[in-house]
C-alpha positions in Angstrom: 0.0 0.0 0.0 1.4 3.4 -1.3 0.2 6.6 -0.1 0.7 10.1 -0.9 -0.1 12.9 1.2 -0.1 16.5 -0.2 -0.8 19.5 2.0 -1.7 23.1 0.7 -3.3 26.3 3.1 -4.7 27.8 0.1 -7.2 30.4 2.7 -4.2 31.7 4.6 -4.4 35.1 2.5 -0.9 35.5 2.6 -0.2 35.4 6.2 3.2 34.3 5.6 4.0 37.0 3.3 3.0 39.3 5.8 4.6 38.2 8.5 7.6 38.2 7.1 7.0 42.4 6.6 6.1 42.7 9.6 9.4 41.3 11.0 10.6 43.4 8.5 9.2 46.5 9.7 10.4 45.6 13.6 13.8 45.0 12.4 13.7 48.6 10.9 12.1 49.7 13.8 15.3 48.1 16.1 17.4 49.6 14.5 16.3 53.3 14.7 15.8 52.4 18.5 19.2 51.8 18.6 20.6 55.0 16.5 18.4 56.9 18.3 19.7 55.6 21.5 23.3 56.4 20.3 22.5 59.9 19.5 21.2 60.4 22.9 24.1 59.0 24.3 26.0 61.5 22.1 24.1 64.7 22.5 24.1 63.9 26.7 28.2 63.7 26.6 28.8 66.5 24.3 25.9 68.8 26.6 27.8 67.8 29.3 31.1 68.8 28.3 30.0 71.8 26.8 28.6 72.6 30.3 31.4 71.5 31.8 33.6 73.7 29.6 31.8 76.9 30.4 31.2 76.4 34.0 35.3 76.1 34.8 35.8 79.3 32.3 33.1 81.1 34.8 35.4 79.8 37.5 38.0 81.1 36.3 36.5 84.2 36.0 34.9 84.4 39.0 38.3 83.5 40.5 40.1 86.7 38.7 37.0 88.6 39.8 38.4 88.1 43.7 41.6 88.9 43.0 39.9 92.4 41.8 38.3 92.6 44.3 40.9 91.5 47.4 43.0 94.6 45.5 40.3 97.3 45.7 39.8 96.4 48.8 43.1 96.7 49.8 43.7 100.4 47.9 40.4 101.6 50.2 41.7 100.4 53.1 45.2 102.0 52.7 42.9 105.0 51.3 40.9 105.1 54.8 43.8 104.6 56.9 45.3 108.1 55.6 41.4 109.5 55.8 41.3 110.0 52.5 38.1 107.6 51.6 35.1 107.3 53.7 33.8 104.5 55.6 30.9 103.9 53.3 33.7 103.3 50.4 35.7 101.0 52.4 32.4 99.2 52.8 31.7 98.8 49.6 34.8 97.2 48.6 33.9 95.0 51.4 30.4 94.2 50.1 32.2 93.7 46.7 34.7 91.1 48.1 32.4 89.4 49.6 29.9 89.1 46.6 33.0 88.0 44.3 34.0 85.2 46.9 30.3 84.4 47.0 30.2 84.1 43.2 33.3 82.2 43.5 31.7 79.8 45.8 28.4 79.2 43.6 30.7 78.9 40.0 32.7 76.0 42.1 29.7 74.0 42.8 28.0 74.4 39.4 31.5 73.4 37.8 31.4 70.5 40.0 27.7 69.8 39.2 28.5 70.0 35.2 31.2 67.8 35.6 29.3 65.1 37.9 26.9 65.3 34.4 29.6 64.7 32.3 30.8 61.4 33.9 27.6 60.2 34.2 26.9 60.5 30.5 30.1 59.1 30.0 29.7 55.9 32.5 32.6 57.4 34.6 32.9 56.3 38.8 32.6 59.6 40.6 35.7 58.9 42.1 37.7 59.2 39.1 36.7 63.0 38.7 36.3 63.8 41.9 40.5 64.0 42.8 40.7 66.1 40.0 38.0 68.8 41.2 39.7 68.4 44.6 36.2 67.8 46.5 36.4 65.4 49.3 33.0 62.8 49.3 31.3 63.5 52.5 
């Protein structure tokens, strides 16, 4: 006895073919997952360095803005020693001091903050970055 068996799914409506664009289509969709992914990856480290670059050049001038100040304060107080400026100007050279170290202050921590962004778009361990900001973890 001899037997033959033939097998067609003639009402499928092309299922197969479909399916097939379908995985098609999530392959395509993947793969812009991915690049898109990538350019996030990309636009977080270069925000973060550019952040990073401008907060330490407002350090540095927020730095050179003390020194101006530390030497007006100093020509007013030589100036109200000799009772040549009043007390009001020596004060505000103090009020200026004080507002340039305050400045000074607030540009350290934002540089620190920008930088603290950049190694975590990078995958960096804080401790890598932090010697070189000399800040001591609490």
């Amino acid at each position: 006895f001899v037997g033959l068996n033939l097998s067609w799914t003639i009402w499928q409506w092309g299922s197969s073919y479909y399916k097939l664009d379908e995985m098609s289509a999530t392959r395509r969709q993947a793969e812009a997952g991915y690049k898109q992914a990538l350019d996030y990856i990309r636009l977080e480290v270069k925000k973060g360095y550019l952040d990073t670059s401008s907060a330490l050049e407002e350090l540095r001038v927020a730095k050179r803005s003390i020194e101006q100040a530390e030497e007006n304060f100093r020509m007013q107080k030589a100036l109200f020693d000799v009772d040549y400026a009043t007390t009001s100007d020596l004060l505000d050279a103090e009020s200026a001091l004080r507002q340039a170290k305050s400045q000074y202050q607030v540009s350290f921590w934002k540089a620190v903050q920008a930088r603290a962004a950049l190694a975590k778009a990078m995958g960096e361990p804080p401790e890598q970055w932090l010697k070189s900001m000399q800040v001591k973890k609490p």
